[in-house]
C-alpha positions as a Markdown table, in Angstrom:
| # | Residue | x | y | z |
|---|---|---|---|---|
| 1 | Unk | 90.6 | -217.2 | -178.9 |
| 2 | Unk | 87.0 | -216.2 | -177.6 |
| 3 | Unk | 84.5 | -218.9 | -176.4 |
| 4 | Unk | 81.1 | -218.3 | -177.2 |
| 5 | Unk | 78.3 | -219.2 | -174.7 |
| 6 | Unk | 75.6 | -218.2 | -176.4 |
| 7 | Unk | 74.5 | -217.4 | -180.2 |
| 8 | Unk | 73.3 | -213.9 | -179.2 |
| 9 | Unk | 76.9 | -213.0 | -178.4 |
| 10 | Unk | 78.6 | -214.2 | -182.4 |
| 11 | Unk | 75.9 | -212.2 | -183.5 |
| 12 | Unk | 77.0 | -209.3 | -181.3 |
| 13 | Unk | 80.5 | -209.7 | -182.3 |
| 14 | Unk | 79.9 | -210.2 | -186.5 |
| 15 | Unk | 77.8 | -206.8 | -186.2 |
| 16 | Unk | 80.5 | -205.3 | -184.4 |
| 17 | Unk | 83.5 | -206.5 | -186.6 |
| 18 | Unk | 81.2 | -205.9 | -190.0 |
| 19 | Unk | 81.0 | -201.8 | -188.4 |
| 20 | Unk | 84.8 | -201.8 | -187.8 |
| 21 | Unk | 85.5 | -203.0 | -190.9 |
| 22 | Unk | 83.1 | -200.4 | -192.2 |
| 23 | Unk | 84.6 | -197.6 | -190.5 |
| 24 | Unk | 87.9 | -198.8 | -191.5 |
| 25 | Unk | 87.5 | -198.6 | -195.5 |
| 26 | Unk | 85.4 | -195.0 | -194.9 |
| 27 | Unk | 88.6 | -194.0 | -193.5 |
| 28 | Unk | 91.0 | -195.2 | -195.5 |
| 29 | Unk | 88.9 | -193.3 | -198.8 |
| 30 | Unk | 88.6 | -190.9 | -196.7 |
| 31 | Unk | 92.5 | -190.3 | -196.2 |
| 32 | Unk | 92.7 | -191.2 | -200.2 |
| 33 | Unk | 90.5 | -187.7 | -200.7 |
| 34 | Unk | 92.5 | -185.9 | -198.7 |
| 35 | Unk | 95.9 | -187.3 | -200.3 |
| 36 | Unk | 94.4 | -186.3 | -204.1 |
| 37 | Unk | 93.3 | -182.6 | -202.6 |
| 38 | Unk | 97.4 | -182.2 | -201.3 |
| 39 | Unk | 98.6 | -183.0 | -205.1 |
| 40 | Unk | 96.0 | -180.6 | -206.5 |
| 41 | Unk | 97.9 | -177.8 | -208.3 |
| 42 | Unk | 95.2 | -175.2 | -206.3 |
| 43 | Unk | 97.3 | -176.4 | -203.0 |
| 44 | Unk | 100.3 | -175.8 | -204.4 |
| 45 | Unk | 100.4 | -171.9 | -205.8 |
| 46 | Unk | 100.3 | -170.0 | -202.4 |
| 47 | Unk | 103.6 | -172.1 | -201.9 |
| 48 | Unk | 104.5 | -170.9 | -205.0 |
| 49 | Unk | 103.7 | -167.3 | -204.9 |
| 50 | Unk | 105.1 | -167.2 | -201.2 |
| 51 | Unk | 108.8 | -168.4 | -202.5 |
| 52 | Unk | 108.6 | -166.0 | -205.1 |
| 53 | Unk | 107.8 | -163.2 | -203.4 |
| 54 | Unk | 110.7 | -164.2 | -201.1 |
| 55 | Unk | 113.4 | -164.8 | -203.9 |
| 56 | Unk | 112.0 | -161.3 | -205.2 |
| 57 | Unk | 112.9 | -159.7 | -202.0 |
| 58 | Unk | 116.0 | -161.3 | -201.6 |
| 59 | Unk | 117.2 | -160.1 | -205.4 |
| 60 | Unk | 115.7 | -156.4 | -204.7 |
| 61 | Unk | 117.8 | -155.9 | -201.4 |
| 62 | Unk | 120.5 | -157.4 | -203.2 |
| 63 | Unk | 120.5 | -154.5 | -205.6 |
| 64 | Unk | 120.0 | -151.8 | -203.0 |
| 65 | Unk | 122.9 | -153.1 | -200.9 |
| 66 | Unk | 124.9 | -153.5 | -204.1 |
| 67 | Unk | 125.0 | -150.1 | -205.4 |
């Protein structure tokens, strides 16, 4: 626990808590933005497209080798 000396230094210390706690909840919406952009279906179709190109590949050599 912090003792005081003067009234200078609470006010010092309720300005500096009140921008901690600011910067705080700008983070946490900011981490909230970036969690709704990962589940966006835009994000998700190069990983898409990528695994089926892959599985494509896979079945065409498949053939080839096959035959």
């Amino acid at each position: 626990m912090r003792i005081y000396n003067s009234f200078e230094e609470i006010d010092f210390d309720v300005k500096r808590l009140n921008l901690e706690r600011k910067i705080a909840w700008e983070e946490i919406k900011h981490s909230s933005n970036e969690v709704q952009e990962s589940f966006s279906p835009y994000n998700w179709i190069p990983t898409i497209l990528s695994s089926i190109k892959k599985f494509g590949i896979l079945l065409l050599l498949k053939k080839i080798f096959n035959k």
